[in-house]
N, C-alpha and C positions, 0 to 999 in steps of 0.2 A: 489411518491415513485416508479411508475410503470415505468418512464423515460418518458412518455409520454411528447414532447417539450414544449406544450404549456403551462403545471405546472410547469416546471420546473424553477427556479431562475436563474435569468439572469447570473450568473455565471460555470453552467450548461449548458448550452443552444449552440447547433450549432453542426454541425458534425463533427468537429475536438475535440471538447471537449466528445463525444458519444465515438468517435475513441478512445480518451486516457482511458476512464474508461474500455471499454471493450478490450483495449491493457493489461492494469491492471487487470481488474478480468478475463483475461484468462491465468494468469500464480498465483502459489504459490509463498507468498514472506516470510521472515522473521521477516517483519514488521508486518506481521497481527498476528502471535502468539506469538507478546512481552509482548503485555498485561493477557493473559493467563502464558505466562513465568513469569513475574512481580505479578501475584497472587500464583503460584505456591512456587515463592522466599519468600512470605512473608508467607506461609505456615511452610518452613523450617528453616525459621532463628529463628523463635519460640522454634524448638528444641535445647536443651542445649549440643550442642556438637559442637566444636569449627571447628573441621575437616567440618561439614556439613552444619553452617552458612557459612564459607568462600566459598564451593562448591558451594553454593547456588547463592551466593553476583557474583558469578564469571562467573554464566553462569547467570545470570541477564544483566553482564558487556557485555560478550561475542552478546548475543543476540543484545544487545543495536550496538555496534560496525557494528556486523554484517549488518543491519537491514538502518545503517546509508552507509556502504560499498555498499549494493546493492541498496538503495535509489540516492546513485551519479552513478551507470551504467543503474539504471533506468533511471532518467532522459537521460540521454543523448540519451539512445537507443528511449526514446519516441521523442525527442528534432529530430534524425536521419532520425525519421519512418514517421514522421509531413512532414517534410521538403520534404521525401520524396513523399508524397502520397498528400498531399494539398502545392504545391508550392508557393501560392500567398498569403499563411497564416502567420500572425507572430506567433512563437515561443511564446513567452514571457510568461510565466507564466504558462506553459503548465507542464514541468518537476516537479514543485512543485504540483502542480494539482495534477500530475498522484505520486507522492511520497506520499504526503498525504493520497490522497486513498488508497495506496497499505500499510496502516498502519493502517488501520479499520480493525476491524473484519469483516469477507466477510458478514455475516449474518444480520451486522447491517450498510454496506453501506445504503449512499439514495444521487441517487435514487438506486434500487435492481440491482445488476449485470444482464444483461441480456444476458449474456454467461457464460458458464460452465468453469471450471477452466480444462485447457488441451486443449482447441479448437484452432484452427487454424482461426488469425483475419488477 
């Protein structure tokens, strides 16, 4: 949990993959508070008031949309940042890597972020 290499599952494991998570948990995404949005929505749809399930239902959508929009400039920006800084690396499965993550809640990644959200990587 602590990122320590040698615990880590071999799909974790190596400094281009270190690189993508903490490329990921040094910026805010939209992905990580869908699930927070998606508990909220199921909060509201509860109330009987027709104006305020669709409100609800819509920024559930919005979120989703969103969350999906910046998960494809994610990727690529990571796919860019790879290529750029480990040149003899392949790509391949990197952009999903670092999308996926960036759709956890920061609090319950694993292994734990080990940069601050805001830092310069």
């Amino acid at each position: 949990m602590r990122g320590e290499e040698s615990a880590l599952p071999p799909r974790d494991r190596g400094p281009v993959r270190r690189f993508v998570r903490n490329y990921v948990d040094a910026r805010r995404s939209i992905g990580e508070f869908f699930l927070p949005i998606v508990m909220l929505v199921l909060f509201l749809t509860v109330i009987p008031i027709a104006w305020v399930q669709f409100a609800s239902v819509m920024l559930m959508y919005s979120a989703l949309l969103f969350s999906v929009v910046d998960g494809i400039f994610l990727t690529r920006k990571i796919k860019k940042e790879v290529a750029r800084r480990f040149p003899n690396e392949p790509t391949k499965g990197l952009g999903m890597y670092g999308w996926l993550r960036s759709t956890q809640i920061r609090r319950l990644r694993a292994p734990q972020p080990q940069v601050k959200a805001g830092e310069q990587i």
